[in-house]
C-alpha positions as CSV (number, residue, x, y, z in Angstrom):
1,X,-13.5,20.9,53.8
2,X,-13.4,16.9,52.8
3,X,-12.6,14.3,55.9
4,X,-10.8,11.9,55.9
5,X,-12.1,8.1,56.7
6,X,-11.5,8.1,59.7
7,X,-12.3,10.4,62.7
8,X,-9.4,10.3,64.9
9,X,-7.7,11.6,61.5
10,X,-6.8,14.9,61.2
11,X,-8.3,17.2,58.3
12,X,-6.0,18.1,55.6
13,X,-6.1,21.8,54.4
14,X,-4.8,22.9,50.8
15,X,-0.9,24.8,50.5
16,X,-1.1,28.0,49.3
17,X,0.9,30.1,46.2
18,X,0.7,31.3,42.6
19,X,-0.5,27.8,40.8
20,X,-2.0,27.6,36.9
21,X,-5.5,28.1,36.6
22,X,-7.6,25.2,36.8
23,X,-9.2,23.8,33.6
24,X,-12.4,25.4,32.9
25,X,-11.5,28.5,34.1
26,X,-11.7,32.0,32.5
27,X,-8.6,32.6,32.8
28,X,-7.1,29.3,30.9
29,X,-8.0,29.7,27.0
30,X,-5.0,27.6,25.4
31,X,-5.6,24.5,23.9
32,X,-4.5,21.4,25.7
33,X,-1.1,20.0,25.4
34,X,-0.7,17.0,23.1
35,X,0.0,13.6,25.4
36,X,3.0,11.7,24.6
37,X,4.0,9.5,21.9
38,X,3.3,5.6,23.4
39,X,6.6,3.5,23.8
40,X,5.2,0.5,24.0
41,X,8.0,-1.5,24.1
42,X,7.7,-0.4,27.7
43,X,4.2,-1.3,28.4
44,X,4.5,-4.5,30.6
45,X,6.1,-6.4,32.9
46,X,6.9,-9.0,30.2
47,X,9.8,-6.8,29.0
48,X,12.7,-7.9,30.0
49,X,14.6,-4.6,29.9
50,X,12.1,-1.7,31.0
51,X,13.0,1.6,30.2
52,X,17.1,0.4,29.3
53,X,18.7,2.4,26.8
54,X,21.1,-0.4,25.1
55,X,23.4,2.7,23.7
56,X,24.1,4.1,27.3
57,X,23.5,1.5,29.3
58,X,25.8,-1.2,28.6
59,X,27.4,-2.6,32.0
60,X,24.1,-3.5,34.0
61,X,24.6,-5.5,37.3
62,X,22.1,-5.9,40.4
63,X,22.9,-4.7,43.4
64,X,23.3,-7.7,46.0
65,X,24.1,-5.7,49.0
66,X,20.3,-4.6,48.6
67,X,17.7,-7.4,48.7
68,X,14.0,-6.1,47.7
69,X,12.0,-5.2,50.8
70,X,8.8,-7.6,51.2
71,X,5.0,-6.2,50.2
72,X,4.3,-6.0,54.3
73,X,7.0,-3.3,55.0
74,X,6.0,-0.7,57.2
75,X,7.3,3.0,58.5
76,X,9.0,4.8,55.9
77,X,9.7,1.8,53.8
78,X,7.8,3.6,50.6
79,X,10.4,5.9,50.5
80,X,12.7,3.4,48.1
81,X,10.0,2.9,45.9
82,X,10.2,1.2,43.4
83,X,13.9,0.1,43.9
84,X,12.7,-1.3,47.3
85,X,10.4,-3.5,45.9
86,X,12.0,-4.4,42.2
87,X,15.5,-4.5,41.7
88,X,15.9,-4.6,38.3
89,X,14.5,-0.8,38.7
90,X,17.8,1.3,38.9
91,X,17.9,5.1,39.6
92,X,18.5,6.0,35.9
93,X,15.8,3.6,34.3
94,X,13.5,5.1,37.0
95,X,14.2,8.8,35.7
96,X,14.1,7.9,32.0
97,X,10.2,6.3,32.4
98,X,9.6,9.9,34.0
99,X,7.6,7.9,36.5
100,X,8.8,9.9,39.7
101,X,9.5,13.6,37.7
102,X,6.5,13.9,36.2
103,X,4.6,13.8,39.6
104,X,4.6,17.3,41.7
105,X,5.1,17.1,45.5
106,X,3.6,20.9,45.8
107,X,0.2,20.8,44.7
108,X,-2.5,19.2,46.3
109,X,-3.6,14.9,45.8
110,X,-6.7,14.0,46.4
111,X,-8.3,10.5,46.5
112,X,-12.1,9.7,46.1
113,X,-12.9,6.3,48.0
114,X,-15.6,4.2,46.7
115,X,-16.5,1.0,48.3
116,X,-19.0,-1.5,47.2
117,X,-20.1,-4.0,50.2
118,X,-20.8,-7.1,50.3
119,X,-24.2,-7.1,49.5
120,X,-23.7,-5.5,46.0
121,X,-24.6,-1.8,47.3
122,X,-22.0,1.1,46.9
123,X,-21.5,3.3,48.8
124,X,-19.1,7.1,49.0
125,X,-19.7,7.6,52.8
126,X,-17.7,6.3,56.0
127,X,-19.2,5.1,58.7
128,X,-20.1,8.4,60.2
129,X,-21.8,9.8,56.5
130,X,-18.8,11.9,55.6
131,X,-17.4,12.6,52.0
132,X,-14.7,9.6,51.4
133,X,-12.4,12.2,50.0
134,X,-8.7,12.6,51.0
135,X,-6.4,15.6,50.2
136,X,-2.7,15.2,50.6
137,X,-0.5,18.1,51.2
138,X,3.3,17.7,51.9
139,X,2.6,17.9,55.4
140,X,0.1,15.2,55.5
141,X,1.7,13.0,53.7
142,X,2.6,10.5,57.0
143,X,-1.3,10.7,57.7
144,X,-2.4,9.4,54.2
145,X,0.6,6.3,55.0
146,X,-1.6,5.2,58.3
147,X,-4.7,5.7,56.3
148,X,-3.6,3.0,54.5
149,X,-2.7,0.6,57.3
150,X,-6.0,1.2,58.9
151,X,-8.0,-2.3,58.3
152,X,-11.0,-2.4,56.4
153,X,-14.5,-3.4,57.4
154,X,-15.4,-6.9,56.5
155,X,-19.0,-6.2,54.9
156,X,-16.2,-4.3,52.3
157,X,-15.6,-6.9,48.6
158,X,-14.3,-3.9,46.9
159,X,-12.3,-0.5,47.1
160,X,-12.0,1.8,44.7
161,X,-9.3,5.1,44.7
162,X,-9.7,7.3,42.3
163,X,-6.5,9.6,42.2
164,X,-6.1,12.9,41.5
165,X,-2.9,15.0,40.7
166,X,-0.7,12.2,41.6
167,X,2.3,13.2,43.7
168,X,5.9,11.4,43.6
169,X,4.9,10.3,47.9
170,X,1.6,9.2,47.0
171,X,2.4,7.0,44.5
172,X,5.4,5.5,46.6
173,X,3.1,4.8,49.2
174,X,0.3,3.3,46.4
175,X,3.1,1.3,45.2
176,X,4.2,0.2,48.1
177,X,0.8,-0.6,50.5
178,X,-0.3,-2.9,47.2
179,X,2.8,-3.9,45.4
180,X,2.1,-2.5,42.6
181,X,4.4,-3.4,39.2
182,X,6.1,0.2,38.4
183,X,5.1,-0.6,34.8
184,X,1.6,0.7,36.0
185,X,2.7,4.0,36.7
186,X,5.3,4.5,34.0
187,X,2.6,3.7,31.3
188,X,-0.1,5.5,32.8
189,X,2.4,8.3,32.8
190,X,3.7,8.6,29.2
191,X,0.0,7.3,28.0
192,X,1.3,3.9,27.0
193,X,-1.9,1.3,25.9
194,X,-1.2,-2.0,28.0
195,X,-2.9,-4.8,30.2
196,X,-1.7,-7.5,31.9
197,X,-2.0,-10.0,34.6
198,X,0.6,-10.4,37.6
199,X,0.9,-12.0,41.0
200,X,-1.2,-15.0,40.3
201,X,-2.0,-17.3,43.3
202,X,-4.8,-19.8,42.3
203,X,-7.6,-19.4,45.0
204,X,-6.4,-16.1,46.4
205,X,-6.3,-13.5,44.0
206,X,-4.0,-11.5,41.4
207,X,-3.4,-8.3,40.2
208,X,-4.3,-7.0,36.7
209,X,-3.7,-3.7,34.5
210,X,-5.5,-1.9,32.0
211,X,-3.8,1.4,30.4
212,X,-6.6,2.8,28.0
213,X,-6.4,5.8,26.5
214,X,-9.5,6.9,24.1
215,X,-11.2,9.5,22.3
216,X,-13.8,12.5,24.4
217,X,-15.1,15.8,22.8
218,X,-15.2,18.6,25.2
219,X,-16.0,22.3,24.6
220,X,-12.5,24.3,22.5
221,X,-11.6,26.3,25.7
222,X,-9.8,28.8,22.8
223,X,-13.4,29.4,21.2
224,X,-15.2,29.0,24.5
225,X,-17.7,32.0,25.9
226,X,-16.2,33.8,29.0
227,X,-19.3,34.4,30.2
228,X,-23.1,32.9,29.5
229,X,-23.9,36.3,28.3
230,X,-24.9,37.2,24.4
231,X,-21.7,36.9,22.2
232,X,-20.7,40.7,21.0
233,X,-19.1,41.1,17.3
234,X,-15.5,42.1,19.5
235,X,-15.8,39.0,22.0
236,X,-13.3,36.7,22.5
237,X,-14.9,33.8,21.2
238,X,-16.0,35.2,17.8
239,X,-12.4,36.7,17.7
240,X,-10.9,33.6,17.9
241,X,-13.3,31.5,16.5
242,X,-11.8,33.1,13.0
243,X,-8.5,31.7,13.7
244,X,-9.5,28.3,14.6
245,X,-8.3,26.7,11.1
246,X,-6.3,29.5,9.6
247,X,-2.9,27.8,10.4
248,X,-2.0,26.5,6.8
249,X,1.6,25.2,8.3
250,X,0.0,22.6,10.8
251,X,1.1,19.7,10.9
252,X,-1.2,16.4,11.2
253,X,-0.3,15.4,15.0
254,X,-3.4,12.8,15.8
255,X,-1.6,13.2,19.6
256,X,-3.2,16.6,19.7
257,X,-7.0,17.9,19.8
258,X,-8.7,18.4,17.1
259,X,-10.6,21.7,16.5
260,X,-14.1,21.0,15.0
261,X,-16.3,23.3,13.7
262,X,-19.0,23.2,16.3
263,X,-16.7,24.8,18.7
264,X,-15.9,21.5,20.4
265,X,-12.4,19.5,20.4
266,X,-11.4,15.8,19.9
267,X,-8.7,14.8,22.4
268,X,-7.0,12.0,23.8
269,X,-8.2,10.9,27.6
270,X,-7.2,8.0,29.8
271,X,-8.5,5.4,32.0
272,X,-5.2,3.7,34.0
273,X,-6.9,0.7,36.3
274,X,-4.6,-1.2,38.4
275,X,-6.7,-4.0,40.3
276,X,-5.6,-6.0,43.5
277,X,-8.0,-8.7,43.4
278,X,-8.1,-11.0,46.3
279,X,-10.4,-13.7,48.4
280,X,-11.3,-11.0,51.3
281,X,-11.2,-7.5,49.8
282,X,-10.4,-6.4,46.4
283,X,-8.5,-2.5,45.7
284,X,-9.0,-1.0,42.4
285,X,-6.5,2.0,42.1
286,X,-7.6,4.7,39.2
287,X,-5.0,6.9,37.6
288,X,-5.8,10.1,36.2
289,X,-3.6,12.7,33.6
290,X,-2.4,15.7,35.9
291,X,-4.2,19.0,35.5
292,X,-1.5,20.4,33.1
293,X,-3.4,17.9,30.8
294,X,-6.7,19.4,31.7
295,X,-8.8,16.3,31.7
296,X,-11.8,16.2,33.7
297,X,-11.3,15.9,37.0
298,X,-11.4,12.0,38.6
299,X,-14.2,13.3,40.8
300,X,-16.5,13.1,37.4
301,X,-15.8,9.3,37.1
302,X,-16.2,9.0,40.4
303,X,-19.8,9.9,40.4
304,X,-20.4,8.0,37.2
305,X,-19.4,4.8,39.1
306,X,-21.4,5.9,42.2
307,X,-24.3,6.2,39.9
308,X,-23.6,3.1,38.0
309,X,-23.8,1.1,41.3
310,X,-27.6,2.8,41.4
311,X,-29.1,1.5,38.2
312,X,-31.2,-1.3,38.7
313,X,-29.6,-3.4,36.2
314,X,-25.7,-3.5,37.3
315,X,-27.1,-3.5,41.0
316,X,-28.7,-6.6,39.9
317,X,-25.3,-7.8,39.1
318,X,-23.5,-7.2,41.6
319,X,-26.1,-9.0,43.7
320,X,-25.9,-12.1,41.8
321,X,-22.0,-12.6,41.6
322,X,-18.9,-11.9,44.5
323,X,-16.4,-10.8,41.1
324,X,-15.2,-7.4,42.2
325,X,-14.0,-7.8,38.4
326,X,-17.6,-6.4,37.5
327,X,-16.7,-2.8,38.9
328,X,-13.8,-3.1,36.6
329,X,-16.0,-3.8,33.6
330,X,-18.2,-0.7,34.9
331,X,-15.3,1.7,34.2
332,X,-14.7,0.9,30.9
333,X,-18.4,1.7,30.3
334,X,-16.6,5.1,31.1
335,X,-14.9,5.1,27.8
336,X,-17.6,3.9,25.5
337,X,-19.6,6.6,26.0
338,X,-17.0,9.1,25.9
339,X,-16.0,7.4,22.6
340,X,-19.8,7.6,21.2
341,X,-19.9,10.9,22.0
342,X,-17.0,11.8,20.5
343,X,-18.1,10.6,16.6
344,X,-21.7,12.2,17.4
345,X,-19.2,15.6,17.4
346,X,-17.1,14.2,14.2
347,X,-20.3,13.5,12.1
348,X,-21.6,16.9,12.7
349,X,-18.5,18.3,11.7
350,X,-17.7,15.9,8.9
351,X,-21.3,17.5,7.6
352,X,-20.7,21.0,7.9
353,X,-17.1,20.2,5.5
354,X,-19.9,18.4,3.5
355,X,-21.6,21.4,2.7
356,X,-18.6,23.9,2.6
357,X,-17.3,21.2,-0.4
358,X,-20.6,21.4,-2.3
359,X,-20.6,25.6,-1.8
360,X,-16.8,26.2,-3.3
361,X,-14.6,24.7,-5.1
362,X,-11.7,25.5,-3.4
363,X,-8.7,22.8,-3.2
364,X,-8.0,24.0,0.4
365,X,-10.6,21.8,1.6
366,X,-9.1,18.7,0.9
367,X,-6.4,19.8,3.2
368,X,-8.5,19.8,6.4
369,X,-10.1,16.2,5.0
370,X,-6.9,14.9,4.7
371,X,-6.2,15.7,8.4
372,X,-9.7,14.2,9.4
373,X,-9.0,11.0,7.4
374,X,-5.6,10.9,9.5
375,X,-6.9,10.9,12.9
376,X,-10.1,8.3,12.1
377,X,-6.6,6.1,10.9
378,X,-5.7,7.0,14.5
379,X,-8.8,6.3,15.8
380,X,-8.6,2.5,14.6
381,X,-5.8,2.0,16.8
382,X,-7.7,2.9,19.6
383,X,-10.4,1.0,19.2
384,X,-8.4,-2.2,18.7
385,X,-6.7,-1.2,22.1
386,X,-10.2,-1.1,23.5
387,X,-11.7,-4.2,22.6
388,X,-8.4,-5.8,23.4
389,X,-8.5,-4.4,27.2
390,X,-12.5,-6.1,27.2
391,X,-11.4,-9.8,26.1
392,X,-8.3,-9.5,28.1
393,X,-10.9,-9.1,31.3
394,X,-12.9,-11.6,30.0
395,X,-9.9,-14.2,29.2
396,X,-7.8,-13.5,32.6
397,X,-10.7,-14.8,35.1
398,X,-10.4,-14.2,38.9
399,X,-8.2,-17.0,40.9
400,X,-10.2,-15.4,44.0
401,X,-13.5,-17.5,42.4
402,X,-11.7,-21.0,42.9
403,X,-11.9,-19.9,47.1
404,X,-13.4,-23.0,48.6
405,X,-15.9,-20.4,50.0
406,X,-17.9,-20.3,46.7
407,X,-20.1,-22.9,45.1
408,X,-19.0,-24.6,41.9
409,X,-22.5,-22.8,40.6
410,X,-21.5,-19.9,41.7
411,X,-18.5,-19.5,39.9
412,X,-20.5,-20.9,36.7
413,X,-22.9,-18.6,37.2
414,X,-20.7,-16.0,37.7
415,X,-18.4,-16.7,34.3
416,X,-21.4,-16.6,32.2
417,X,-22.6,-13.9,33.8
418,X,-19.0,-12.0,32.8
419,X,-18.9,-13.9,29.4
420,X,-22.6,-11.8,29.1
421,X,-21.2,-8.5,30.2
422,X,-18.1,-8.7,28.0
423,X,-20.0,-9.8,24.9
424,X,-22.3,-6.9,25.1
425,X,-19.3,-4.4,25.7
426,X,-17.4,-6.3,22.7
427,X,-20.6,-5.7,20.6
428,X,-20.5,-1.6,21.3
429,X,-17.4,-1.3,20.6
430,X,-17.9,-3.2,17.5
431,X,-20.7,-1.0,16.7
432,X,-17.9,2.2,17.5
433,X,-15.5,0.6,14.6
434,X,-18.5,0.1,12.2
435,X,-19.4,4.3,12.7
436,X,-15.6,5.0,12.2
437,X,-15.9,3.0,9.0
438,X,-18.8,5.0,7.8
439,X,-17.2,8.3,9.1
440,X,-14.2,7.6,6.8
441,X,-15.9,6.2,3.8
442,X,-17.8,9.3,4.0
443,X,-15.2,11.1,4.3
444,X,-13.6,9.1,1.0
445,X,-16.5,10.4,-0.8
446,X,-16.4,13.6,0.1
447,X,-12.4,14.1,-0.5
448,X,-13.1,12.3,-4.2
449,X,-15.9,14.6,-4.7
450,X,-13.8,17.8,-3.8
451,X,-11.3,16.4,-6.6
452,X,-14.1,16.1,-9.0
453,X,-15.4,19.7,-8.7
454,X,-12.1,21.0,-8.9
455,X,-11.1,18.6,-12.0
456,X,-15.1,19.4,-13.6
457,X,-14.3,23.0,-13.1
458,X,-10.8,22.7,-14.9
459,X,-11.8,20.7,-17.7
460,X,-14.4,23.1,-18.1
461,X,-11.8,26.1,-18.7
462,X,-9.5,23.7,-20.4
463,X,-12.5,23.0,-23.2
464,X,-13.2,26.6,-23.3
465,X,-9.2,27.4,-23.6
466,X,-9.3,24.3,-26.5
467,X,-12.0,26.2,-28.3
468,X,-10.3,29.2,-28.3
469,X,-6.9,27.8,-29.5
470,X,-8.8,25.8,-32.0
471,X,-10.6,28.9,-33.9
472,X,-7.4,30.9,-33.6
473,X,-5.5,28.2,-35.7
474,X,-8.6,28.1,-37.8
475,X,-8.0,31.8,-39.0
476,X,-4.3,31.7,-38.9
477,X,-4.3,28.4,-41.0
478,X,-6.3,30.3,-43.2
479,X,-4.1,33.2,-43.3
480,X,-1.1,30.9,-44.1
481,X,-2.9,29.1,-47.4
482,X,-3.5,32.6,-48.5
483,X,0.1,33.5,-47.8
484,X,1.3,30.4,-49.4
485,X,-1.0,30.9,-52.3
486,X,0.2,34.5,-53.3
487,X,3.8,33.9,-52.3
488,X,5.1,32.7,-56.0
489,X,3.1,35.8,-57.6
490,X,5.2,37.7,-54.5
491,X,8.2,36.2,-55.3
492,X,7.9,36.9,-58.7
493,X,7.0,40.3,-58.7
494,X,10.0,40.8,-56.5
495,X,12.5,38.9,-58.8
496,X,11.2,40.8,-61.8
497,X,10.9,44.2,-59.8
498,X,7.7,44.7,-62.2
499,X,10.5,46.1,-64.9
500,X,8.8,44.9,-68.0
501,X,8.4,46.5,-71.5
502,X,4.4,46.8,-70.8
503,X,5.1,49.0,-67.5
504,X,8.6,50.8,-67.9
505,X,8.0,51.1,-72.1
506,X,12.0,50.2,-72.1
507,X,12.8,47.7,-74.6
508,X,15.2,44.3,-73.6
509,X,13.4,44.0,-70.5
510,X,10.7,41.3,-69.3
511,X,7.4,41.0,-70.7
512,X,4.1,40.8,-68.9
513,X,2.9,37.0,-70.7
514,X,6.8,36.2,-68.8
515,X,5.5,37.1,-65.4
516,X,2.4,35.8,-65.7
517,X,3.8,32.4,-67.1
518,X,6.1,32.0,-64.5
519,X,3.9,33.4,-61.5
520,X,1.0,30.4,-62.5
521,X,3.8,28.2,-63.3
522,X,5.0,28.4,-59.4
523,X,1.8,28.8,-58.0
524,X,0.7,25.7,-59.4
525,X,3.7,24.1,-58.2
526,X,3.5,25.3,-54.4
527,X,-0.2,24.3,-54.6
528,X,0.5,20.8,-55.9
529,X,3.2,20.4,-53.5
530,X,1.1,21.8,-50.3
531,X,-1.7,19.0,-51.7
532,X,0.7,16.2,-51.7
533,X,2.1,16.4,-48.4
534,X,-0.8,17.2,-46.7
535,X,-2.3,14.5,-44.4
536,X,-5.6,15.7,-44.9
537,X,-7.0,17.0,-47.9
538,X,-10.2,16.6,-50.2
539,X,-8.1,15.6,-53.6
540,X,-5.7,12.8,-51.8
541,X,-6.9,10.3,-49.0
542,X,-5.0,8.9,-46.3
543,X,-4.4,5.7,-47.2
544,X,-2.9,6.9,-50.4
545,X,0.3,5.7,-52.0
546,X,3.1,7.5,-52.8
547,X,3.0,7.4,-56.4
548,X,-0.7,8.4,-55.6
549,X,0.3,12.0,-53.9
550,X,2.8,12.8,-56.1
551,X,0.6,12.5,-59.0
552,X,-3.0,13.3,-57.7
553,X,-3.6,15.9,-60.0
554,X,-3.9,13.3,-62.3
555,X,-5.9,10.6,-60.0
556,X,-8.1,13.6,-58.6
557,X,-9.6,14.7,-62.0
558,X,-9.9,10.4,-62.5
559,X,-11.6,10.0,-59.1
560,X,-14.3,12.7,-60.7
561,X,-14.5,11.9,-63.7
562,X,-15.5,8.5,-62.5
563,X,-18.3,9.2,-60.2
564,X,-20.2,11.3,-62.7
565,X,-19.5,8.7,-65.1
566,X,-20.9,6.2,-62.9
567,X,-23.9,8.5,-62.1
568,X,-25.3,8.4,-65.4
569,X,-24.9,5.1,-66.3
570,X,-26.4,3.2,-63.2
571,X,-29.8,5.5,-64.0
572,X,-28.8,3.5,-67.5
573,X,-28.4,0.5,-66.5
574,X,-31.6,0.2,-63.7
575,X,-33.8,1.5,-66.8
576,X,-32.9,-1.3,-69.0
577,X,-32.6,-4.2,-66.0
């Protein structure tokens, strides 16, 4: 069972009743919710009107009667939070940002402490080497208040609480102990990008916000094995690892997780930093998604920054500068890698659609390119957000470094020093955008090349349809001269109904030399007038004239009478030149 810091403390034990499995349980094999839709009109302080609806709420007036409380109230003050502290927060603005609803007071808050002393080293353990780890149950919920009062040690430059499952006291009292802008909360809660800086007092401190989400691949807990045992043909996993992207009616939502062929899923994750920086002791307070998001748990990061303050190099760092801003930098190392890991996922599966493209030809594949294409358009976004958060920490410094208690070389040394850091996160992240360029020129190529196997493969039956169509006109055409040719002799025969003197032997009636006079006389007709209004023909030429297709009988037995005329003479003519 985790202790609180202090001894005279009592332990706090979990509540019971039904609850929703955990994430990474057996049980739980849905995919995770999508996050909301960022507002970010409502992202900082700077807003003038935060979370107003102009529509509904048009008569707005403070209330006088009710001055805000100051930082340093004690007892049950966190009770009016945020109202207490900001006025301009009214009941109905408070319930639209979802800031208080979407915390539960049921289940179980813990906080991991982390503190990093004065002499750069961090450390997870009180004073008597117990777990810094705090769990708040409704009926420990005073306790956790005078945990908060209780002064820290001096050798202590910065704190760090990282929160999990949030509940509507425990972020009262957060708010409240470190006067905390609601805007914190409200963004972290509805997944809203922002950073700014607050409560500047030159030579003392300030408090600044980062609200980052970013990209992470985790294992698809739909596809997922239930156990580490051999996958059977009737498991779960190769059941529904045939369904994965056989929803033809989805919609592209890049707020959701996206299914990858490797079994794994892209989704949205978020690092929610609010830091109290001061000239004594500096608080960093770390926000993390509830666990009806199923993100990994706070205690992860936790140990990352634990192990962080371990490596040689950043414990070299913090030997060398007093910044507690540097433990804020760490974290956002947090994201990077989560971010490089998440394209090392996206390349593999932007190869296996490679191959599938180059195997078929099938159109449906563009579909599910189209969709990737979509969320690496998302994915710019994000990364803008994320070098943004870096030169915001590198452009707000700390006000504590002007204290009187540090050297003017200290503080040099200690801006270069977070000018370094900054430019080598800067250049990662740069290095992120330049693989999500390749990803989706790659992506380009492969789309395009889909297209041009499909429209290969269609001219291909197109020619072969052409060829077809061409011979079949061939033999009809054919067909019709021969028609067109025999139709006068038809005609005739039909108009004379053969009744001559040669066949019937009755006298008065046609002759035979009649027919056959009149049959050429209109088959030479019908053949001169097919000739002449013909665009293509052997006897008349395109260019020709008029008078030259009405007469080219005429100009036809010219034309040849002319070449061989001209044939024997030149043979003439060379033998006497």
């Amino acid at each position: 069972m985790s202790r609180t810091m202090n001894d005279h403390k009592p332990s706090v034990t979990f509540s019971t009743g039904l609850r929703r499995a955990p994430y990474g349980s057996a049980s739980d094999r849905t995919m995770p919710p999508s996050v909301p839709t960022p507002i970010y009109r409502h992202a900082a302080p700077s807003g003038p009107w935060p979370w107003m609806d102009f529509d509904t709420d048009s008569d707005i007036t403070l209330n006088r009667d009710n001055p805000p409380a100051s930082s340093g109230a004690t007892g049950q003050s966190w009770h009016g939070y945020p109202q207490t502290l900001f006025g301009n927060w009214k009941p109905d603005q408070v319930k639209r940002s979802k800031m208080l609803s979407n915390c539960s007071e049921l289940d179980t808050c813990s906080v991991h402490w982390l503190d990093v002393l004065t002499d750069g080293n961090f450390t997870v353990l009180d004073q008597e080497g117990q777990d810094q780890t705090t769990k708040i149950t409704p009926e420990s919920i005073n306790e956790f208040w005078e945990l908060l009062q209780t002064p820290r040690p001096a050798n202590i430059r910065v704190r760090a609480l990282f929160v999990d499952n949030l509940s509507m006291s425990v972020l009262q009292m957060l708010g409240t102990k470190y006067n905390i802008e609601p805007f914190f909360f409200s963004s972290s809660l509805n997944w809203i990008p922002s950073h700014y800086q607050e409560e500047v007092r030159r030579g003392k401190g300030d408090h600044i916000t980062i609200t980052l989400p970013f990209m992470r691949a985790m294992q698809n807990p739909v596809t997922q094995p239930p156990t580490p045992t051999e996958e059977t043909p009737g498991s779960v996993r190769s059941v529904l690892s045939q369904h994965v992207f056989t929803d033809e009616n989805e919609i592209i939502d890049t707020q959701a997780p996206l299914a990858l062929s490797s079994g794994n899923i892209l989704l949205l994750d978020l690092l929610a930093i609010h830091m109290v920086r001061s000239e004594d002791s500096s608080t960093i307070i770390s926000y993390h998604p509830s666990s009806s998001f199923r993100r990994p748990s706070p205690k992860k990061l936790h140990s990352l920054i634990y192990r962080a303050g371990q490596s040689v190099y950043w414990q070299k760092i913090f030997s060398q500068s007093k910044d507690p801003t540097f433990l804020f930098l760490a974290i956002l190392w947090y994201a990077l890698y989560a971010w490089d890991q998440a394209f090392e996922s996206l390349y593999t599966h932007i190869v296996w659609l490679e191959s599938q493209v180059l195997l078929t030809d099938n159109i449906d594949q563009t579909r599910k390119l189209h969709i990737i294409q979509a969320y690496l358009l998302h994915y710019h976004s994000l990364l803008q957000d994320f070098k943004k958060s870096v030169e915001f920490l590198h452009n707000t410094p700390n006000p504590a470094m002007d204290s009187n208690s540090l050297s003017l070389d200290e503080r040099e040394e200690s801006m270069k020093l977070m000018a370094k850091e900054c430019a080598n996160l800067l250049s990662e992240i740069g290095r992120l955008e330049n693989r999500r360029l390749m990803l989706s020129s790659r992506l380009k190529n492969v789309t395009e090349l889909a297209f041009a196997i499909v429209n290969i493969n269609d001219s291909k039956r197109m020619k072969a349809l052409t060829e077809a169509t061409v011979r079949d006109s061939g033999a009809m055409k054919q067909i019709s001269y021969l028609t067109m040719i025999f139709l006068p002799a038809s005609f005739t025969a039909a108009v004379f109904g053969m009744n001559v003197d040669e066949i019937s032997g009755t006298k008065g009636q046609e002759t035979l030399a009649h027919y056959v006079a009149v049959a050429l006389a209109l088959t030479c007709a019908t053949s001169w007038l097919m000739v002449a209004f013909h665009s293509r023909s052997p006897f008349v030429a395109e260019d020709s004239t008029l008078v030259q297709r009405a007469g080219w009988p005429v100009f036809y037995i010219l034309k040849q009478f002319n070449g061989r005329w001209r044939q024997k003479s030149l043979p003439r003519f060379q033998n006497i030149v």
